[in-house]
C-alpha positions as a Markdown table, in Angstrom:
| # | Residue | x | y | z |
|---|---|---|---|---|
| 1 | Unk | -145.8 | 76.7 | 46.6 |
| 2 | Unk | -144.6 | 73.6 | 45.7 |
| 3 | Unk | -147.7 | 72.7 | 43.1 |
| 4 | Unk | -146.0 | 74.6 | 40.3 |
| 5 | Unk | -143.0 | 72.6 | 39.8 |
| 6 | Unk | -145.6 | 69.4 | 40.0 |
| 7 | Unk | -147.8 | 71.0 | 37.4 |
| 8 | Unk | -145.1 | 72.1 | 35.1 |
| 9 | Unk | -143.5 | 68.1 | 35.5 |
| 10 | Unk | -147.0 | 67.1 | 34.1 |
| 11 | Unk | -147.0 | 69.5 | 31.0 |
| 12 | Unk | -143.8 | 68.4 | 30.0 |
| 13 | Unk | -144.6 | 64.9 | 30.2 |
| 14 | Unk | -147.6 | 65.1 | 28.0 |
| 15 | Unk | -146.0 | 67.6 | 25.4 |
| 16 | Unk | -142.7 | 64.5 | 25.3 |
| 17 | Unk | -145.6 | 61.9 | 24.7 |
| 18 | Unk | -147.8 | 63.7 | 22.1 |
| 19 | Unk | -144.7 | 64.2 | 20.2 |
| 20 | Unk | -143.1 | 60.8 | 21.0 |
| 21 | Unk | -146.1 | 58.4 | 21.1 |
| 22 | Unk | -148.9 | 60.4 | 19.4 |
| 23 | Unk | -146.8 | 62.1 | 16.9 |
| 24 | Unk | -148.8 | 61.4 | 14.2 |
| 25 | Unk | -152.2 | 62.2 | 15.6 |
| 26 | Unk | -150.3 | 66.0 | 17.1 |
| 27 | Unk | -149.1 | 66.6 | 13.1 |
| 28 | Unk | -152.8 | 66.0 | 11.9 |
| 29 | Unk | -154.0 | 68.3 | 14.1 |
| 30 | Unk | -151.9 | 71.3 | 12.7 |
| 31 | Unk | -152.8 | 70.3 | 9.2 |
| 32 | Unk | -149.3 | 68.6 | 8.5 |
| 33 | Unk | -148.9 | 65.2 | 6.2 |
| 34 | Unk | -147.0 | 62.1 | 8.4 |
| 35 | Unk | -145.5 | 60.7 | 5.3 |
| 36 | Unk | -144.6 | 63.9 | 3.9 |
| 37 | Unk | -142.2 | 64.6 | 7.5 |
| 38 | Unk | -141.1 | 61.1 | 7.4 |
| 39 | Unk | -137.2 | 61.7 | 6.4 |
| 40 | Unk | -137.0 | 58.9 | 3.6 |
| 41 | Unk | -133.8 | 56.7 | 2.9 |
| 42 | Unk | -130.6 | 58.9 | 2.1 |
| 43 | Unk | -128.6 | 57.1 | -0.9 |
| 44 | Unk | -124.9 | 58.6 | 0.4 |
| 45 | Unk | -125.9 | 57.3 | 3.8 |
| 46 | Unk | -126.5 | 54.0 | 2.5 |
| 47 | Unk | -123.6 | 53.9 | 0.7 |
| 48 | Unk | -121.3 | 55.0 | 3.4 |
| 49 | Unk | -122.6 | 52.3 | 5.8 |
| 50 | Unk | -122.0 | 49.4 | 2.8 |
| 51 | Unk | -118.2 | 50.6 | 2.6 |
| 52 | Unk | -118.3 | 50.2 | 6.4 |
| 53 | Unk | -119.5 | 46.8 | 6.1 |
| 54 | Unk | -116.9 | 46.2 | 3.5 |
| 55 | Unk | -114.0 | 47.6 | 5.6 |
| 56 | Unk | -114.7 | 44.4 | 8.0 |
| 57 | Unk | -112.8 | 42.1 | 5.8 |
| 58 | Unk | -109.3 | 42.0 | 6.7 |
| 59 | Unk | -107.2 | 43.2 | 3.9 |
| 60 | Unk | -104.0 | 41.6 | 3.0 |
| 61 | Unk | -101.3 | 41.9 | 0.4 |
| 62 | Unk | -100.8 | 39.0 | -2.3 |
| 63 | Unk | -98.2 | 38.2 | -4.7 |
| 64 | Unk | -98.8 | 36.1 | -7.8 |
| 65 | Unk | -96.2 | 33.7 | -7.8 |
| 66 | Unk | -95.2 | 31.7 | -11.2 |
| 67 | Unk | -93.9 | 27.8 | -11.2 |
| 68 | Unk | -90.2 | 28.0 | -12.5 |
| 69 | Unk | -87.6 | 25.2 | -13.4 |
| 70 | Unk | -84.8 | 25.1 | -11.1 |
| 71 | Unk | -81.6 | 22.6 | -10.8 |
| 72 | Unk | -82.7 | 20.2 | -7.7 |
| 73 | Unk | -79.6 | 20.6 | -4.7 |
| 74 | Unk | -79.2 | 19.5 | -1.2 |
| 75 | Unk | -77.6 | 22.1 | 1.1 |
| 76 | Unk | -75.6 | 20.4 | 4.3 |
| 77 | Unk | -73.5 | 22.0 | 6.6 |
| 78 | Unk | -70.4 | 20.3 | 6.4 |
| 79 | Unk | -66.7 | 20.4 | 7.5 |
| 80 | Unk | -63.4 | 18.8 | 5.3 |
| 81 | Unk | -61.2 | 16.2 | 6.0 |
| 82 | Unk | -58.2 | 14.0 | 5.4 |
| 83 | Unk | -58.2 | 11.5 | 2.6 |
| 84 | Unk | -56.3 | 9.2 | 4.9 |
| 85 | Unk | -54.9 | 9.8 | 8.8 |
| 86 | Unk | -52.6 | 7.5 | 10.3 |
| 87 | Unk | -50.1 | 6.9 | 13.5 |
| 88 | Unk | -47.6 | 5.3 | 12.5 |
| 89 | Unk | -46.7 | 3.3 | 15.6 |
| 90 | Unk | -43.4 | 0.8 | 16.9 |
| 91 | Unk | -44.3 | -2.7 | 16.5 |
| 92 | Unk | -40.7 | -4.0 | 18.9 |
| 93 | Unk | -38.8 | -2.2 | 21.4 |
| 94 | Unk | -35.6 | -0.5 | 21.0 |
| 95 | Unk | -34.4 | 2.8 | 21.2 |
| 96 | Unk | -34.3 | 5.1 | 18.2 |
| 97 | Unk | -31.0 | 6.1 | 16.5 |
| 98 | Unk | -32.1 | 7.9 | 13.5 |
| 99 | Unk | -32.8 | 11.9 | 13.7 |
| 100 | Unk | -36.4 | 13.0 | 14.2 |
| 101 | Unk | -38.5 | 14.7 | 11.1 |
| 102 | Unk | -40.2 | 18.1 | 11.7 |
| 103 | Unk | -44.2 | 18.1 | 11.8 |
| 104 | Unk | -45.3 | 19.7 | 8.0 |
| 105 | Unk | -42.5 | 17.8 | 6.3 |
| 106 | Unk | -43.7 | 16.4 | 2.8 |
| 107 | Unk | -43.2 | 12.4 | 3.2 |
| 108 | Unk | -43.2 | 10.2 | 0.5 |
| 109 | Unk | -44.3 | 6.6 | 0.7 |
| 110 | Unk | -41.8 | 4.1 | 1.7 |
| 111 | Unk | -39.6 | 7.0 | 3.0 |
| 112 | Unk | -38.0 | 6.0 | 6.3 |
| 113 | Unk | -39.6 | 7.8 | 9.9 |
| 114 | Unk | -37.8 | 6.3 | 12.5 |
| 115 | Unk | -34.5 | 3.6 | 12.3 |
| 116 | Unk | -34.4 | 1.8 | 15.7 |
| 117 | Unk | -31.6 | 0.0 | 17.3 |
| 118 | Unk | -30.7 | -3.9 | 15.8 |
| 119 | Unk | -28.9 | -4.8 | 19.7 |
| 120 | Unk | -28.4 | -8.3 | 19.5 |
| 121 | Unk | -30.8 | -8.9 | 16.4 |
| 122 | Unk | -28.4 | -9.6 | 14.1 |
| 123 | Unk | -26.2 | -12.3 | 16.3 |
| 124 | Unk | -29.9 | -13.9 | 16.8 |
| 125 | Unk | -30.4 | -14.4 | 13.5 |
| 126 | Unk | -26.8 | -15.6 | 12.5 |
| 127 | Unk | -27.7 | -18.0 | 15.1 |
| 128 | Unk | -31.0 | -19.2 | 13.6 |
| 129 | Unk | -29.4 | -19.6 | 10.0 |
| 130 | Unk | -26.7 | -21.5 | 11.6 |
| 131 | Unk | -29.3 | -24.1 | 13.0 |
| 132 | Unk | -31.1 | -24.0 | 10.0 |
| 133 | Unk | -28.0 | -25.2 | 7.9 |
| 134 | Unk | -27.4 | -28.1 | 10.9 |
| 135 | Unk | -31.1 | -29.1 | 10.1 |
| 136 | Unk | -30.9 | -29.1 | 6.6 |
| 137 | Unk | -27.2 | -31.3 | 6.7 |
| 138 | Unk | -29.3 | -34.1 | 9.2 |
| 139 | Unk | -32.0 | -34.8 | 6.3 |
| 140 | Unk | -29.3 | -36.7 | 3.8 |
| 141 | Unk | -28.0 | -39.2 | 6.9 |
| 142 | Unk | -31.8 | -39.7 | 8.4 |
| 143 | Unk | -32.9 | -40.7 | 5.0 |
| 144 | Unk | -29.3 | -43.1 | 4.5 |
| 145 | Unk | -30.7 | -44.9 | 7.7 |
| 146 | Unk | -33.9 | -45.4 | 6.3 |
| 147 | Unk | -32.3 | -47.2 | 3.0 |
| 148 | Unk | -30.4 | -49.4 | 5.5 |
| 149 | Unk | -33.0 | -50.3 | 7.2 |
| 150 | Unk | -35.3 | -51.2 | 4.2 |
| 151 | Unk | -32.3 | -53.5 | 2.7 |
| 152 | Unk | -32.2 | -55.3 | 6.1 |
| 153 | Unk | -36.0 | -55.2 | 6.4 |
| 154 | Unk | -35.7 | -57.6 | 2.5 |
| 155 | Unk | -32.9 | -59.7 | 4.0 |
| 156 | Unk | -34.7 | -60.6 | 7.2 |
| 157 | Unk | -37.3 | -61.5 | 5.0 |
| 158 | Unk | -35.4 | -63.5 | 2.5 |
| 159 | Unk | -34.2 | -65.1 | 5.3 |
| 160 | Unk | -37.4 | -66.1 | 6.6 |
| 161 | Unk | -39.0 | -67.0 | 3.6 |
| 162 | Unk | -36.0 | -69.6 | 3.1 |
| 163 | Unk | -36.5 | -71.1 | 6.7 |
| 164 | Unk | -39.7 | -71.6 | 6.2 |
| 165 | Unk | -39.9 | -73.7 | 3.0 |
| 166 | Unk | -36.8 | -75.5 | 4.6 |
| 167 | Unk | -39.0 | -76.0 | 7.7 |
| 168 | Unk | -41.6 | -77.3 | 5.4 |
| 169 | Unk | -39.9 | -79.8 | 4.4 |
| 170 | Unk | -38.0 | -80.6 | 7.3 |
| 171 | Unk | -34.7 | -79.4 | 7.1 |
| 172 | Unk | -34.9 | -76.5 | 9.6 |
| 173 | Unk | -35.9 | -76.6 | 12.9 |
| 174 | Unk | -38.8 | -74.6 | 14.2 |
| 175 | Unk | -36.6 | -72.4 | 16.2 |
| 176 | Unk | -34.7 | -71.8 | 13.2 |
| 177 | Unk | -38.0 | -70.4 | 11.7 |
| 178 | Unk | -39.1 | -68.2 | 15.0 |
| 179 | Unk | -35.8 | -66.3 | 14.8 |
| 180 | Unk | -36.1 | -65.1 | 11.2 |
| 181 | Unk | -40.0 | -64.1 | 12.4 |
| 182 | Unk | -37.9 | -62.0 | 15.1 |
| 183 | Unk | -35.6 | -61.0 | 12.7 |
| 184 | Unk | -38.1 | -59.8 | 10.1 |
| 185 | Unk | -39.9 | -57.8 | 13.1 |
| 186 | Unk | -37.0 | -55.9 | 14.4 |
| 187 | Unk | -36.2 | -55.1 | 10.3 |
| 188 | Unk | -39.5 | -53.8 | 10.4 |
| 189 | Unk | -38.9 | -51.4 | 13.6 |
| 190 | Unk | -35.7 | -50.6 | 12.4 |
| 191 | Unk | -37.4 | -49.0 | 9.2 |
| 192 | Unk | -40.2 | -46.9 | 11.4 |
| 193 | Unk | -37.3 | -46.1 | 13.5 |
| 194 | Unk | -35.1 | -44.5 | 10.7 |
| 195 | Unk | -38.3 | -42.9 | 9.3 |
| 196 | Unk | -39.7 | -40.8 | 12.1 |
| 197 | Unk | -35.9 | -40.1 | 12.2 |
| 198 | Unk | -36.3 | -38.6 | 8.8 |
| 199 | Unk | -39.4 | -36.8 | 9.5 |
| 200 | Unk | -38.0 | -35.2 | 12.7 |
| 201 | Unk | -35.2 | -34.3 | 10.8 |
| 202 | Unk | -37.4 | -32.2 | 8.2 |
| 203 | Unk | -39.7 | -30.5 | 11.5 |
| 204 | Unk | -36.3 | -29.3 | 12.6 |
| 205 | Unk | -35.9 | -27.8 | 8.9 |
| 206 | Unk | -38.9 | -26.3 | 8.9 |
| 207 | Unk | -38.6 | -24.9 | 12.6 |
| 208 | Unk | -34.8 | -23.2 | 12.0 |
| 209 | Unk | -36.8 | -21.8 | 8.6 |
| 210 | Unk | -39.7 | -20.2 | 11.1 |
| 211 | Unk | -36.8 | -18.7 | 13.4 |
| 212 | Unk | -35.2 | -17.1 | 10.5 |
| 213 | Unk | -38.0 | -15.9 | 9.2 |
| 214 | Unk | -39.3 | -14.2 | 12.8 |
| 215 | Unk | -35.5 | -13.2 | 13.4 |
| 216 | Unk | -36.0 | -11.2 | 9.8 |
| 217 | Unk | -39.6 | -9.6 | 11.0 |
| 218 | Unk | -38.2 | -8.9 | 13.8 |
| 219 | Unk | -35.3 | -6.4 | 11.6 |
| 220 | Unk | -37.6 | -5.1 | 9.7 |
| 221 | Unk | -39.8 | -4.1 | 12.5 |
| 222 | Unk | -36.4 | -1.7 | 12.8 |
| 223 | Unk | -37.3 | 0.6 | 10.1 |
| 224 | Unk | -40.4 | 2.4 | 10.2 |
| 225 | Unk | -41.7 | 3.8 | 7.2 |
| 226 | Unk | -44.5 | 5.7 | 5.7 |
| 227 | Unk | -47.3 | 3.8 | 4.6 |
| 228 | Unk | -48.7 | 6.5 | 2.0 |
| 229 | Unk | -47.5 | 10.0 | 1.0 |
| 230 | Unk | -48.4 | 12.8 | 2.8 |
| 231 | Unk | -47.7 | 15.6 | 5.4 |
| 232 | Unk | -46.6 | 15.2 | 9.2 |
| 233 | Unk | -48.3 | 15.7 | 11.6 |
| 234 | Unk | -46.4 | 15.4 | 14.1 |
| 235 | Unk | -42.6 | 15.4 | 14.9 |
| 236 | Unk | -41.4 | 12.1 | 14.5 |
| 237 | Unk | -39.4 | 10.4 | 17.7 |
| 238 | Unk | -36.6 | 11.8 | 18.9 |
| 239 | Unk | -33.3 | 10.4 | 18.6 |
| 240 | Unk | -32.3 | 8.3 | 21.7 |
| 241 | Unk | -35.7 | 7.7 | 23.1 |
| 242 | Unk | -37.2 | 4.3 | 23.7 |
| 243 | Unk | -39.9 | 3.3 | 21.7 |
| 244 | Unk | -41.8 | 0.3 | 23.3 |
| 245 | Unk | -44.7 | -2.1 | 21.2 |
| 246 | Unk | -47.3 | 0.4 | 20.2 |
| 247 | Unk | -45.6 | 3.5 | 20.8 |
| 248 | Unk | -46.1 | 6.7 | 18.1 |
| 249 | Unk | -43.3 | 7.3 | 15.7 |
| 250 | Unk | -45.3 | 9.9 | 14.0 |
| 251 | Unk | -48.6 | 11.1 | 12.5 |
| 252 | Unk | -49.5 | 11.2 | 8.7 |
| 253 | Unk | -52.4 | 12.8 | 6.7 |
| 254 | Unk | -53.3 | 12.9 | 3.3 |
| 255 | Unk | -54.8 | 16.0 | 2.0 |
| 256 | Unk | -54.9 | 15.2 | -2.1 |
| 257 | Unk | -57.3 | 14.4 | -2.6 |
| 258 | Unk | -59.5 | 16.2 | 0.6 |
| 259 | Unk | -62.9 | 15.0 | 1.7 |
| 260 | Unk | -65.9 | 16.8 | 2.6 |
| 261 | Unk | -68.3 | 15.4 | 5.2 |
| 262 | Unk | -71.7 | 16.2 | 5.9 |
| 263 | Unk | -74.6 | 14.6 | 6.9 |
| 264 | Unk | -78.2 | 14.2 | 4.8 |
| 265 | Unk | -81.4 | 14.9 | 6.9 |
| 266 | Unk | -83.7 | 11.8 | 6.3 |
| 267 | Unk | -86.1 | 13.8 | 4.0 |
| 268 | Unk | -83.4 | 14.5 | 1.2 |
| 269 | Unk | -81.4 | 11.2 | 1.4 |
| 270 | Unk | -83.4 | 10.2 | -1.5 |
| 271 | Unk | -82.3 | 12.8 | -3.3 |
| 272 | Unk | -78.0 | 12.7 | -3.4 |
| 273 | Unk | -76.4 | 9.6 | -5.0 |
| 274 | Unk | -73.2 | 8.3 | -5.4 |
| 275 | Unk | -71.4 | 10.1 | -8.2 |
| 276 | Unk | -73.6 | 13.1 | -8.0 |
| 277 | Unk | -71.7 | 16.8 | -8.8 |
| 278 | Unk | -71.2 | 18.7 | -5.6 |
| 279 | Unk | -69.7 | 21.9 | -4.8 |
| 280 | Unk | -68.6 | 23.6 | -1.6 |
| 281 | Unk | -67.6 | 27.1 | -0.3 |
| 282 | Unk | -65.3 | 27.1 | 2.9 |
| 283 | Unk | -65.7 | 29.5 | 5.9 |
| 284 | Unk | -61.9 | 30.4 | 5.4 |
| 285 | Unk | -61.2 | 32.8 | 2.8 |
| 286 | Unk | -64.6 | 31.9 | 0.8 |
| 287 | Unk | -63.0 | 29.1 | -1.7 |
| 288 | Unk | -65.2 | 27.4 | -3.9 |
| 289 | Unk | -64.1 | 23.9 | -4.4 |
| 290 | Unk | -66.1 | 21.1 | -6.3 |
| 291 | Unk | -66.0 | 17.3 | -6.5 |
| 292 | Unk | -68.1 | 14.3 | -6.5 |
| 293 | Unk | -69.8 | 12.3 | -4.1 |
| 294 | Unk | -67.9 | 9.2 | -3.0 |
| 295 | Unk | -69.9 | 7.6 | -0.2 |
| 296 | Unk | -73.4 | 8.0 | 0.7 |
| 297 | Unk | -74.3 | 5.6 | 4.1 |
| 298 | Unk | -76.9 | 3.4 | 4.6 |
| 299 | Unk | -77.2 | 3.3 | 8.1 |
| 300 | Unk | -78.5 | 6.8 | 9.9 |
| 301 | Unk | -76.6 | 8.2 | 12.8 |
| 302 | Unk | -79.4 | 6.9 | 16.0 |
| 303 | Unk | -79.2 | 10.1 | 17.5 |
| 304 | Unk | -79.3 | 12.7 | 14.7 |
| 305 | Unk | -81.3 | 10.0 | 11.9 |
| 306 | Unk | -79.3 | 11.7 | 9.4 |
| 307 | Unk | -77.0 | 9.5 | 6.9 |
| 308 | Unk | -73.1 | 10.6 | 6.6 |
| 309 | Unk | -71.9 | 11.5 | 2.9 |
| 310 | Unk | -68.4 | 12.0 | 2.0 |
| 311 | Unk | -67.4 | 13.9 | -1.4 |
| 312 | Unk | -64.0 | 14.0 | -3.0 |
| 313 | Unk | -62.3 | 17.3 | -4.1 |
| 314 | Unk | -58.7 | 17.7 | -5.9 |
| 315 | Unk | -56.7 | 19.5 | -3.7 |
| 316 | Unk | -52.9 | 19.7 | -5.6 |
| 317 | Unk | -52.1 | 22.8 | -3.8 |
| 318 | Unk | -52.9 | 21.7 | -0.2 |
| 319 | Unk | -54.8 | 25.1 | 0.3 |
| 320 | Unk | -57.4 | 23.1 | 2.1 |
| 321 | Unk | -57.1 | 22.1 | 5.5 |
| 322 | Unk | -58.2 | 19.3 | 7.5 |
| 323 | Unk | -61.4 | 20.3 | 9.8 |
| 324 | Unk | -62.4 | 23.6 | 7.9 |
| 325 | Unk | -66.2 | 24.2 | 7.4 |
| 326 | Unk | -68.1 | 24.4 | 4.5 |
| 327 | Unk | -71.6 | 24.7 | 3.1 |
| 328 | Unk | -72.3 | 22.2 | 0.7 |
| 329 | Unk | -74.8 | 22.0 | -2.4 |
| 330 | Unk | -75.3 | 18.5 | -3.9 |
| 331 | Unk | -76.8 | 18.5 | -7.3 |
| 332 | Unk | -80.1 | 16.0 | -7.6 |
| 333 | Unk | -82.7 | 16.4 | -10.4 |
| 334 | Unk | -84.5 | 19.6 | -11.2 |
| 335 | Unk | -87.8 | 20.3 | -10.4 |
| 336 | Unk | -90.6 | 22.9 | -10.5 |
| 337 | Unk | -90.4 | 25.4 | -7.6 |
| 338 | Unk | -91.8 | 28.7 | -6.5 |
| 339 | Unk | -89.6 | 31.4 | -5.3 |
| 340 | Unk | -91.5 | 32.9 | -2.2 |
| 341 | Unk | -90.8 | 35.5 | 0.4 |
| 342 | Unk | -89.5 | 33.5 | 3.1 |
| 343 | Unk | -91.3 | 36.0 | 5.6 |
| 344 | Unk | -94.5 | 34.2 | 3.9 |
| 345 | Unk | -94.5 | 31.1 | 5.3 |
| 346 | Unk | -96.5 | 30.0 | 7.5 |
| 347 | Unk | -97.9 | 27.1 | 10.0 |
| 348 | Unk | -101.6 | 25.7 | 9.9 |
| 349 | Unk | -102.9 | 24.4 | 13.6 |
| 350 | Unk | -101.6 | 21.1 | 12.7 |
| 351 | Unk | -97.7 | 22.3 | 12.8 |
| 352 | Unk | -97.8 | 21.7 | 8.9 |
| 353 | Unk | -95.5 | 24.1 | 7.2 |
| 354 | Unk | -97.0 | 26.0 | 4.3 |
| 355 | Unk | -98.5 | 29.2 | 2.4 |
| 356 | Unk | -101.4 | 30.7 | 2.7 |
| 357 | Unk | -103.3 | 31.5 | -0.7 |
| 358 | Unk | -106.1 | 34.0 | -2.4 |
| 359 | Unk | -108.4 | 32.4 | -4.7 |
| 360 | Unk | -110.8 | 34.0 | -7.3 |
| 361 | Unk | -113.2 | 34.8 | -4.7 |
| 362 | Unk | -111.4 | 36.3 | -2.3 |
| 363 | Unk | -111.4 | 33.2 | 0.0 |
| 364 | Unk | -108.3 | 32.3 | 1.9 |
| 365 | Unk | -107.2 | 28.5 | 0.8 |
| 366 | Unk | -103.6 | 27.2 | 3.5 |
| 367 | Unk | -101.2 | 24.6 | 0.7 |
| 368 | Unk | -98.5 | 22.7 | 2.5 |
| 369 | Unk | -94.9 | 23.3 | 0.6 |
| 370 | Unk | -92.0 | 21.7 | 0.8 |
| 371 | Unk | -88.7 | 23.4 | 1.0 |
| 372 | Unk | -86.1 | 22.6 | -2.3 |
| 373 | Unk | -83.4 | 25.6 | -1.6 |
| 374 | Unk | -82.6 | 28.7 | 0.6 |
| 375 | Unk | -81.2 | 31.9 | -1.1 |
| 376 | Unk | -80.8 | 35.5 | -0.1 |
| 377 | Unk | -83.8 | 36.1 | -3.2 |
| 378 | Unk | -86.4 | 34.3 | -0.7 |
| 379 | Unk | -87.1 | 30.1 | -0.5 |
| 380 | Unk | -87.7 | 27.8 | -3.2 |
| 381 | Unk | -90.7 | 25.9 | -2.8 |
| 382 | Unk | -92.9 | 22.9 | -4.0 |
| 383 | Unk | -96.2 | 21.7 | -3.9 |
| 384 | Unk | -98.2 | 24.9 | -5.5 |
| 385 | Unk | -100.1 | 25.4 | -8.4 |
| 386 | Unk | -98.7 | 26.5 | -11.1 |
| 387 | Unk | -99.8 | 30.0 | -10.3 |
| 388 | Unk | -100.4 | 30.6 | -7.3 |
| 389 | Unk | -101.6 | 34.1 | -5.6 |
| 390 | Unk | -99.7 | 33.9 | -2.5 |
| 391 | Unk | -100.0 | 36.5 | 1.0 |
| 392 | Unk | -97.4 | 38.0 | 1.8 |
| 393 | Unk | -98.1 | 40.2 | 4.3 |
| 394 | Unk | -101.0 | 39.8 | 6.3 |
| 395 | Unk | -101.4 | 35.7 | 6.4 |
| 396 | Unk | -100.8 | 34.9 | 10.6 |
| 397 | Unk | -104.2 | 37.1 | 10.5 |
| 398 | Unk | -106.5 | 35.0 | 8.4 |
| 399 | Unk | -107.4 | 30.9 | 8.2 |
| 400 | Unk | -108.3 | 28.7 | 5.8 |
| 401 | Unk | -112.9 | 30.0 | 4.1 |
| 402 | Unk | -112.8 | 33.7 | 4.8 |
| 403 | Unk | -113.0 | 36.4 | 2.8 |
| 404 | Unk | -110.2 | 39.3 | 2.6 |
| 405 | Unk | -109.3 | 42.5 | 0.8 |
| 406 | Unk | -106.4 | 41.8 | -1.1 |
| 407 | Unk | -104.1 | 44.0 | -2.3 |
| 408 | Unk | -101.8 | 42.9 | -4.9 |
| 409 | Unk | -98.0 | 43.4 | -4.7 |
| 410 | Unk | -96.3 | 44.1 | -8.1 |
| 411 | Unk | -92.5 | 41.7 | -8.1 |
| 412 | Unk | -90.7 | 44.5 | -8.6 |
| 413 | Unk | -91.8 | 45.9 | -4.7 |
């Protein structure tokens, strides 16, 4: 029973290989034409299965971007500050008698802060002008000794000149001659005598003068005053308090004009210079201030290797705090840019910042850029051709040789 199923097996297999294997051969023998059942090529098919090799290419949106001229700037974040800050500090030690002055006081230069105790200053310097005079009066009577010594300094030597000739010729005796020698010496220390007197006299002038002079330092140091115009800080001392050497009377700071500080990032140093127009907008209130660049340093901060610039701004009104923050824009020289979606940019495998572009052929080309100025439009950039067909959408999936499917992105989307 089981030799149909076997049978029926072996039929089916020669019916699959006569129309597999010999299907010519079976279609000649019912009279039928090979090249006539062949299906030939299908032209739709064909172009289907080109448009699927064309879909491969990955497509991508560009934007044809135009070189413009733009004003060059430098953008810093920044923070203002005092023209001028000081502590006014005790150089003696006393104890203050005037009344204190309340911190946000308008102080003019030369205006008095603090008035300290004069104790016993004043005896101490009566006392110094008191040996100054007694100096001075010694001066006359050293230099009267001195003129009385030089007249007996020319009569010892009168004298000795006339014992010798009388020597000479035999009418003194030699001991006659030896004692006008002695006397001519001691006329001699007589006058060195009377002069150091003299000179001892003036050091005493000139050290009652230094004692004066201290004793009046020393009252002046008294009166503290303000070194500059400006607002306090700070009260100043209060009124019976000691005040040693080096203690604080009060704080000052000058806020017209008011600095703004920033620092420069190594790459755009090159760009700001002294004198250049700047302009700021504070945090606070959104104030727009504008000034010139005063300082510009020439040695970078080690940790940061930026360079610290300082720019002055007019501030009458004292609106304008010390310590507030601001974003900066320093003008430097225009150049040709590119305004480009920031979303755009782009990193090649060597960390190089930069865009990726569509030539003519459809062939994906990476330019490095160069960042000129942030703004809420997209990023100013350098360093492309002066048109450039740019991806925007699409480039982190594409490198530098192949071929994509761009579609292009009017300026208005």
């Amino acid at each position: 029973m089981r030799i149909f199923p076997v049978l029926a097996a072996a039929l089916f297999a020669v019916i699959l290989y006569m129309a597999i294997i010999e299907r010519p051969t079976l279609l000649s023998f019912f009279g039928v034409d090979a090249s006539e059942a062949a299906p030939g090529p299908d032209p739709e098919e064909d172009a289907n299965a080109a448009e699927v090799v064309a879909d491969t290419r990955v497509k991508v949106v560009t934007q044809l971007l135009t070189a413009q001229n733009i004003d060059g700037a430098v953008l810093l974040r920044g923070q203002t500050a005092a023209a001028r800050q000081v502590d006014v500090r005790a150089e003696t030690t006393a104890i203050v008698v005037s009344e204190p002055l309340r911190k946000g006081t308008q102080i003019e230069k030369g205006q008095i802060m603090c008035r300290l105790d004069e104790g016993t200053r004043q005896a101490t310097m009566a006392q110094y002008r008191a040996q100054l005079s007694e100096a001075e009066s010694r001066v006359p009577e050293s230099e009267a000794r001195v003129e009385e010594a030089r007249a007996k300094l020319e009569e010892a030597k009168i004298n000795q000149n006339a014992s010798s000739r009388l020597n000479a010729d035999g009418f003194a005796s030699t001991t006659r001659l030896a004692s006008a020698d002695a006397a001519v010496a001691a006329a001699e220390a007589s006058v060195s005598s009377a002069q150091s007197g003299l000179r001892a006299a003036r050091s005493g002038i000139e050290a009652a003068q230094a004692e004066v002079a201290i004793s009046e330092t020393e009252l002046d140091r008294l009166i503290i005053k303000a070194p500059f115009s400006g607002l306090l800080e700070s009260d100043t001392a209060e009124l019976g308090s000691l005040l040693q050497a080096g203690a604080l009377c009060g704080t000052i700071i000058q806020l017209d004009p008011v600095k703004l500080v920033g620092f420069v990032p190594e790459t755009d140093v090159n760009r700001v210079h002294v004198g250049a127009l700047a302009g700021a907008r504070l945090a606070a209130g959104n104030v727009q201030v504008q000034g010139n660049v005063t300082f510009l340093s020439r040695s970078a901060d080690p940790s940061t290797r930026t360079f610290l610039v300082e720019i002055e701004v007019p501030n009458p009104d004292l609106k304008i705090r010390d310590g507030q923050t601001a974003e900066i824009l320093i003008a430097s020289d225009g150049a040709n840019a590119h305004l480009a979606p920031q979303s755009a940019l782009t990193l090649n495998d060597e960390g190089t910042l930069g865009l990726r572009l569509v030539d003519a052929n459809n062939i994906v080309d990476f330019v490095a850029v160069e960042l000129v100025r942030d703004t809420a439009e997209g990023v100013w950039v350098t360093g492309l051709p002066e048109k450039a067909n740019v991806i925007v959408v699409g480039q982190e999936y594409v490198i530098e040789g192949v071929e994509v499917a761009p579609t292009q992105r009017e300026v208005s989307q």
